[in-house]
Z-matrix of the N, CA and C atoms (Angstrom, degrees):
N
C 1 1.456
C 2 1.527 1 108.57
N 3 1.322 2 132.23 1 123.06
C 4 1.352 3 136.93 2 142.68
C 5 1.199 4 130.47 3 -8.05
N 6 1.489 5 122.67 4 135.97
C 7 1.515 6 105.03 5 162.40
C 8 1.214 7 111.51 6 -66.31
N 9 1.319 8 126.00 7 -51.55
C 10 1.852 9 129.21 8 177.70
C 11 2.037 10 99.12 9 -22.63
N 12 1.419 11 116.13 10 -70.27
C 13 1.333 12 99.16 11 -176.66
C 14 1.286 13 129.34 12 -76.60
N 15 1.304 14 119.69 13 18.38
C 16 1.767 15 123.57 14 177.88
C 17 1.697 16 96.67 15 -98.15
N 18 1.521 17 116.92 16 -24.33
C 19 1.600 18 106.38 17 -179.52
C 20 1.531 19 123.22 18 -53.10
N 21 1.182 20 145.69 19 137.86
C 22 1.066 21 166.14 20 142.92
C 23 1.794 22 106.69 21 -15.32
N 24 1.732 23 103.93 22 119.24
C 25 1.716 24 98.56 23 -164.77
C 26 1.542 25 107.29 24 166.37
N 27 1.231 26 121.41 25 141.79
C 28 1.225 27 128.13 26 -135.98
C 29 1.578 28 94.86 27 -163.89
N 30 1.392 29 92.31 28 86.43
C 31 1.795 30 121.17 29 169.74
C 32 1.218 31 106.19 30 -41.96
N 33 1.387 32 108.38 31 -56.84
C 34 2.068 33 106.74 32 -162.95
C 35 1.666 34 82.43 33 -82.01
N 36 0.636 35 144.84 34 -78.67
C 37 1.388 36 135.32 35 -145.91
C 38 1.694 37 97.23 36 -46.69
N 39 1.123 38 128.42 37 -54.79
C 40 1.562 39 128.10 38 -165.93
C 41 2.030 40 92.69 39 -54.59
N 42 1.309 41 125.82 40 -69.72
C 43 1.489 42 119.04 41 134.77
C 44 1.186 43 104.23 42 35.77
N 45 1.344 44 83.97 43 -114.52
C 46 1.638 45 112.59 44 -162.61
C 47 1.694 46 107.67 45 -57.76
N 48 0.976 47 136.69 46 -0.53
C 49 1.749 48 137.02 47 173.77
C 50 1.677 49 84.70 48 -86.73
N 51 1.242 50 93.55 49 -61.28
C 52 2.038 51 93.35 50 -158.14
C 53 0.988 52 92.84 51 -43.01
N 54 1.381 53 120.45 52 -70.54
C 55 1.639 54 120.53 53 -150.99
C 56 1.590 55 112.44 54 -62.18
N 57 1.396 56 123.14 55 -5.41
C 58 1.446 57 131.50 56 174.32
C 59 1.773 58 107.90 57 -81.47
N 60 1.989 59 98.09 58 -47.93
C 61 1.161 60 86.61 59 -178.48
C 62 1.883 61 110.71 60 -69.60
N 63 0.857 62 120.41 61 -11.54
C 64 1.541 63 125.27 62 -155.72
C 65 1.887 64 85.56 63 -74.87
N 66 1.287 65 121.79 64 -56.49
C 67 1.513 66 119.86 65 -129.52
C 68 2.225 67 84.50 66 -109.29
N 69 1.735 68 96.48 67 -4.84
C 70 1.926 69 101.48 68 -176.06
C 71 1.736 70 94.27 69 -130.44
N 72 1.493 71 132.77 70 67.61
C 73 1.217 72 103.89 71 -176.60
C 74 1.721 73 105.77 72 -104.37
N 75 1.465 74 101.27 73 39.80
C 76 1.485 75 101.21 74 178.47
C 77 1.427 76 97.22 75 -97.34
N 78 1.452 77 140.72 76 -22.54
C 79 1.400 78 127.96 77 -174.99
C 80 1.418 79 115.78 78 103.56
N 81 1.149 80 107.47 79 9.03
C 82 1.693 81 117.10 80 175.26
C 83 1.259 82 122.35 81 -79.54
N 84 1.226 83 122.92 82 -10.78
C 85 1.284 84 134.23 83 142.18
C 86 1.212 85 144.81 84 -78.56
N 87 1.717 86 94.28 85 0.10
C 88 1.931 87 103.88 86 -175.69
C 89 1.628 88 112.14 87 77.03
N 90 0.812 89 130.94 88 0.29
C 91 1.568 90 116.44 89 171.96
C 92 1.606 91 110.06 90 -53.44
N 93 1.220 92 149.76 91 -8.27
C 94 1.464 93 124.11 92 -162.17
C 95 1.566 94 92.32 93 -70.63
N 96 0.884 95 109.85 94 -50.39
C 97 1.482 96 96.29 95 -167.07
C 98 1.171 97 136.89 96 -45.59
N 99 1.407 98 119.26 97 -15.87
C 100 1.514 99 139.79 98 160.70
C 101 1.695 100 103.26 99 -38.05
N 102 1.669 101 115.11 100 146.56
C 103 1.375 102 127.43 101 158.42
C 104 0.978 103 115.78 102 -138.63
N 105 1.696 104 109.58 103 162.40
C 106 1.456 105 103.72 104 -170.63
C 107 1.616 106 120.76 105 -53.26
N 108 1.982 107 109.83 106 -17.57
C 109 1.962 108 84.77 107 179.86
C 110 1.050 109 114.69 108 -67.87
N 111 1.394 110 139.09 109 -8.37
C 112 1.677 111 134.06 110 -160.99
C 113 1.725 112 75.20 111 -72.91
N 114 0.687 113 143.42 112 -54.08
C 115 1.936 114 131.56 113 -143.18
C 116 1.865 115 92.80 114 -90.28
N 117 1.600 116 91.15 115 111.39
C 118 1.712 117 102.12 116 160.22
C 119 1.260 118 131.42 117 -84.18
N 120 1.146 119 112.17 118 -38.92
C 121 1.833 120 115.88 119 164.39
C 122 1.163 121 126.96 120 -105.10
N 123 1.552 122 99.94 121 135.10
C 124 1.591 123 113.50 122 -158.65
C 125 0.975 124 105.88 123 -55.26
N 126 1.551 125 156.66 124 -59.44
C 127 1.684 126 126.88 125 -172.80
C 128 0.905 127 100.35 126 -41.30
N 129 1.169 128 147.64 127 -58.61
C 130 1.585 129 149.72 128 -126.30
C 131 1.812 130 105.15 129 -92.07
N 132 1.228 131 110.74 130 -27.36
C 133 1.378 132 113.23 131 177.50
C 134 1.595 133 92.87 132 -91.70
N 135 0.950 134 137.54 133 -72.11
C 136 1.506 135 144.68 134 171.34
C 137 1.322 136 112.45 135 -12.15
N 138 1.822 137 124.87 136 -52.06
C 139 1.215 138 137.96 137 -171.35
C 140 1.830 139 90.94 138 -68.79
N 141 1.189 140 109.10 139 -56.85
C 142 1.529 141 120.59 140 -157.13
C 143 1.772 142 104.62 141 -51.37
N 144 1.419 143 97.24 142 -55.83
C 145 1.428 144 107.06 143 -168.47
C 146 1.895 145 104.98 144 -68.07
N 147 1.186 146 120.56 145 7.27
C 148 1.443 147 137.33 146 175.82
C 149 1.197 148 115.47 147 -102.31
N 150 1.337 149 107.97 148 -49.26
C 151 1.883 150 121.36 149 168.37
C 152 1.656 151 97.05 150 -41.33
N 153 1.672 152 112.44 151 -68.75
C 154 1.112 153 121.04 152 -158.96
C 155 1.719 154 122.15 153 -62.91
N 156 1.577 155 85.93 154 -39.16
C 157 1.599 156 83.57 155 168.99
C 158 1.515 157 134.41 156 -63.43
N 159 1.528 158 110.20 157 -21.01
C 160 1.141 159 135.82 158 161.16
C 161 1.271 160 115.83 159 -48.84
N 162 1.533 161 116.20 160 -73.85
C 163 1.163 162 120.91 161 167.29
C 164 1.740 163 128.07 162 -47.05
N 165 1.199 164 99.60 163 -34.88
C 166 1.606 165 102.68 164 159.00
C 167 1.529 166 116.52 165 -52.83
N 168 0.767 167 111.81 166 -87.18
C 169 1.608 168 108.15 167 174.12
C 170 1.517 169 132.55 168 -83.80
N 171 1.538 170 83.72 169 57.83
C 172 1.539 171 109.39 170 166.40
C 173 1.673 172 115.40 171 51.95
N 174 1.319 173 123.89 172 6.67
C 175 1.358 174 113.07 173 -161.04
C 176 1.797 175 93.08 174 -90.33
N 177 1.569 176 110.82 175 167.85
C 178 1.135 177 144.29 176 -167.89
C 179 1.893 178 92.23 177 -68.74
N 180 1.352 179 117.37 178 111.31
C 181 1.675 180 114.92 179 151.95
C 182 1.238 181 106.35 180 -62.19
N 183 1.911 182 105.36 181 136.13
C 184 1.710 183 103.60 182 154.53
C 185 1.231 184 56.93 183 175.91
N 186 2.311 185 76.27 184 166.78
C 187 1.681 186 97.26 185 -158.34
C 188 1.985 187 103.68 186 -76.20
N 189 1.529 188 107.57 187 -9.25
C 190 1.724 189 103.04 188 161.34
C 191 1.370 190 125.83 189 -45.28
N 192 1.694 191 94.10 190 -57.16
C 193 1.446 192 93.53 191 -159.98
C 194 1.961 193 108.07 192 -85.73
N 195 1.434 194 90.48 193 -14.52
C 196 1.663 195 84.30 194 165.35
C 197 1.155 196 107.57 195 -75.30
N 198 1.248 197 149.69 196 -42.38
C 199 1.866 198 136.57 197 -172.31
C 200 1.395 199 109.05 198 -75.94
N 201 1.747 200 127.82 199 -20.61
C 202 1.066 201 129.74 200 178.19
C 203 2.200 202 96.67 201 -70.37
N 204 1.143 203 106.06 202 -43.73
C 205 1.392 204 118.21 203 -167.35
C 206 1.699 205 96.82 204 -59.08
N 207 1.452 206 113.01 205 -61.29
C 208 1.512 207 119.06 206 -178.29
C 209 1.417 208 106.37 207 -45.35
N 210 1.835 209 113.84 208 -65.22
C 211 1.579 210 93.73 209 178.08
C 212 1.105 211 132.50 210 -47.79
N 213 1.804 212 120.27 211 -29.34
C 214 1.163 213 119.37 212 -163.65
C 215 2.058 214 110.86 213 -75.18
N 216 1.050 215 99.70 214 -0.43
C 217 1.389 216 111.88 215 -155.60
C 218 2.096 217 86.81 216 -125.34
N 219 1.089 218 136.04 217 7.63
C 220 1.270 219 127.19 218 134.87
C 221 1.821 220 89.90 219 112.51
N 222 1.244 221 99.20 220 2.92
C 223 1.755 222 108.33 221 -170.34
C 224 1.931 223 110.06 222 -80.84
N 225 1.142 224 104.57 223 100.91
C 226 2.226 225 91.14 224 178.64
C 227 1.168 226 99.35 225 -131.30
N 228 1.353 227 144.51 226 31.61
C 229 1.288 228 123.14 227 152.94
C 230 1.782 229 92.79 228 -80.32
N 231 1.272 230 120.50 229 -66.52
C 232 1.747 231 116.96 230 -171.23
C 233 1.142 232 102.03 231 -15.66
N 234 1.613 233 135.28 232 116.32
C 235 1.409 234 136.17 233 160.81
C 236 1.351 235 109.77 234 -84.05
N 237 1.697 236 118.00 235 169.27
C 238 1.542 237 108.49 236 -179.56
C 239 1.877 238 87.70 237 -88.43
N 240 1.171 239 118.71 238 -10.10
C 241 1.322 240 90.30 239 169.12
C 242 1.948 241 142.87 240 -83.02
N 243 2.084 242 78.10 241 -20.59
C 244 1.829 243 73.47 242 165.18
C 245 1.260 244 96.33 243 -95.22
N 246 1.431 245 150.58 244 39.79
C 247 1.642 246 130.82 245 152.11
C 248 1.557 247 94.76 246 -101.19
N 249 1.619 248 148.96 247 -8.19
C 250 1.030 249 136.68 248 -174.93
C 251 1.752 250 91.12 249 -103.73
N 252 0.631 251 96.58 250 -11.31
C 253 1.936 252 98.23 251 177.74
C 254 1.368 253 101.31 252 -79.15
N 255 1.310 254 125.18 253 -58.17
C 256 1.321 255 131.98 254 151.06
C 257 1.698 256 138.55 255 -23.43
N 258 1.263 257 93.80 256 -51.48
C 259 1.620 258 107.42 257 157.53
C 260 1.164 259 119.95 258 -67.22
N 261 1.496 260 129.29 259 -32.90
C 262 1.093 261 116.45 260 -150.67
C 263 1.670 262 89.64 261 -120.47
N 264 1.244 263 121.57 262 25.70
C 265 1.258 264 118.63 263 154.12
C 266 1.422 265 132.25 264 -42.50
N 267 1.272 266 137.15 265 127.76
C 268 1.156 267 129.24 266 -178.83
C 269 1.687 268 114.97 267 -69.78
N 270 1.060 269 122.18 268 111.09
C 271 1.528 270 125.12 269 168.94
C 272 1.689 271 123.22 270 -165.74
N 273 1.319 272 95.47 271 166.01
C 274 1.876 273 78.33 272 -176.48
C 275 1.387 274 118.71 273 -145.84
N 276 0.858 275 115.44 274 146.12
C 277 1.628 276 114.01 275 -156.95
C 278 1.189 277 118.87 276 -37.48
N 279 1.432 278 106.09 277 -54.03
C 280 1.470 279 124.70 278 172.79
C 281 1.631 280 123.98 279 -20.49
N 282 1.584 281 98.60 280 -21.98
C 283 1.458 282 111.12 281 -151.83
C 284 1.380 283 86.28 282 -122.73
N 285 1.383 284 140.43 283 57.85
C 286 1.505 285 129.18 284 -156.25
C 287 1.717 286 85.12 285 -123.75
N 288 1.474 287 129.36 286 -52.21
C 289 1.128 288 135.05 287 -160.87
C 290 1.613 289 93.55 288 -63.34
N 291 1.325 290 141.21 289 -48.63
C 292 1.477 291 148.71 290 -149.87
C 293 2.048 292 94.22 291 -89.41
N 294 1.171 293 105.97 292 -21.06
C 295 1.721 294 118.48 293 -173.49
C 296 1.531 295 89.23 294 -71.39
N 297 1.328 296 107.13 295 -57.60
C 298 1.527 297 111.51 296 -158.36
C 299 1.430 298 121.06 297 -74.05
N 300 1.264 299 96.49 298 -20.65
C 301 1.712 300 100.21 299 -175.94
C 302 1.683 301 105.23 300 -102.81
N 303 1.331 302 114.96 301 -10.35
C 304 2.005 303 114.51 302 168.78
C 305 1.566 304 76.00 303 -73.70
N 306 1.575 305 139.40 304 -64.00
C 307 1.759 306 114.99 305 -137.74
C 308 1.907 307 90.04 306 -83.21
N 309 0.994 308 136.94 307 -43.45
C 310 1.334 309 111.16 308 158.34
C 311 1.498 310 146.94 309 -21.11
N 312 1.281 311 111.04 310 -60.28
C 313 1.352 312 141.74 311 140.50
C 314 1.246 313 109.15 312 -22.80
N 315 1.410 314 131.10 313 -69.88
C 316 1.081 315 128.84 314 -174.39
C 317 1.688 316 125.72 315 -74.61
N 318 1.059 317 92.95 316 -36.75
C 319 1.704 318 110.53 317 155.23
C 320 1.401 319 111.53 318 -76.44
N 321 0.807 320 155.73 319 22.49
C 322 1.558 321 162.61 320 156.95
C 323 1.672 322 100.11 321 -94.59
N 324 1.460 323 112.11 322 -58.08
C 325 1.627 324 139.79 323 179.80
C 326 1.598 325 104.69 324 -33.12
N 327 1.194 326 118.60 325 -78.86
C 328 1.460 327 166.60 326 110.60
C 329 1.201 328 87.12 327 34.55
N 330 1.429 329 113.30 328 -87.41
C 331 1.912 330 109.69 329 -168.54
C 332 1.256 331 113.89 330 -64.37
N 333 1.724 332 122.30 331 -23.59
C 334 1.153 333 141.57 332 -173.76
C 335 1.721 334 102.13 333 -53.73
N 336 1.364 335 113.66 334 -73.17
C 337 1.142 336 148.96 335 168.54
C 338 1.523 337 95.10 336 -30.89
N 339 1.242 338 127.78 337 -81.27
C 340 1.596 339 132.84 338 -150.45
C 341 1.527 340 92.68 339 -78.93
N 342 1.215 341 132.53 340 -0.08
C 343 1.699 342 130.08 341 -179.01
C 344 1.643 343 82.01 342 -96.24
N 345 1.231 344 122.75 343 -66.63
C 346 1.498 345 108.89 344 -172.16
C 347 1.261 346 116.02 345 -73.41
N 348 1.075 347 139.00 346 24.85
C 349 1.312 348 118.27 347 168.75
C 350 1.881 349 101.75 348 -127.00
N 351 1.775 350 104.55 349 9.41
C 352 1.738 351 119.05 350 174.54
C 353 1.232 352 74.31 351 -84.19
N 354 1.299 353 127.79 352 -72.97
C 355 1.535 354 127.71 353 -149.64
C 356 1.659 355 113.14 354 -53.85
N 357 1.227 356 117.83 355 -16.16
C 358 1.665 357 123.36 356 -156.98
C 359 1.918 358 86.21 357 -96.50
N 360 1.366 359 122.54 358 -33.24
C 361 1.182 360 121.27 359 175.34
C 362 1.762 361 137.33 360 -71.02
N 363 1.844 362 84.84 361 -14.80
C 364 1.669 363 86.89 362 169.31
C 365 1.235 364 136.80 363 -69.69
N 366 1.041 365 102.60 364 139.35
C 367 1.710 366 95.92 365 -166.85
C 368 1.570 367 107.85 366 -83.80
């Protein structure tokens, strides 16, 4: 096994943000503050950094204009079927504060990890 898959990271949770930002991309839930390190796996950072660009220039979220965004940006594995899988994640807003602080957490993990294993390389 890889070090890449021993890092600290939490598929459904990365999930459950998208599909919040997808179906809340007005910010009423507080997501801006999110960055791309919270997202460990590449669709999931890929999708995100598409959401956002979207939202940058004002255009309409949905899982169209995010796969239109991915192609446009050189991205074709993302299918429109895992971005509607994505949407249709089970989660609920309610649960947005406990979302944000597991992908924190794990990104905290993450740097934890890659600081000790800089340090294990000094000569």
């Amino acid at each position: 096994m890889s070090k890449q898959n021993l890092l600290p990271s939490s598929k459904a949770t990365e999930y459950a943000i998208l599909s919040l930002m997808m179906k809340h991309s007005d910010n009423r839930l507080g997501l801006k503050e999110l960055t791309e390190e919270y997202f460990y796996h590449l669709d999931c950072l890929e999708t995100f950094k598409a959401i956002r660009k979207l939202e940058q220039s004002g255009s309409r979220v949905s899982v169209n204009t995010i796969h239109d965004k991915l192609e446009e940006n050189g991205i074709k594995h993302i299918t429109l079927e895992m971005l509607n899988t994505v949407r249709l994640h089970v989660c609920h807003s309610d649960n947005i504060e406990e979302y944000k602080a597991v992908l924190e957490d794990k990104m905290l993990r993450r740097k934890m990890v890659n600081t000790g294993e800089s340090i294990k390389e000094i000569p």
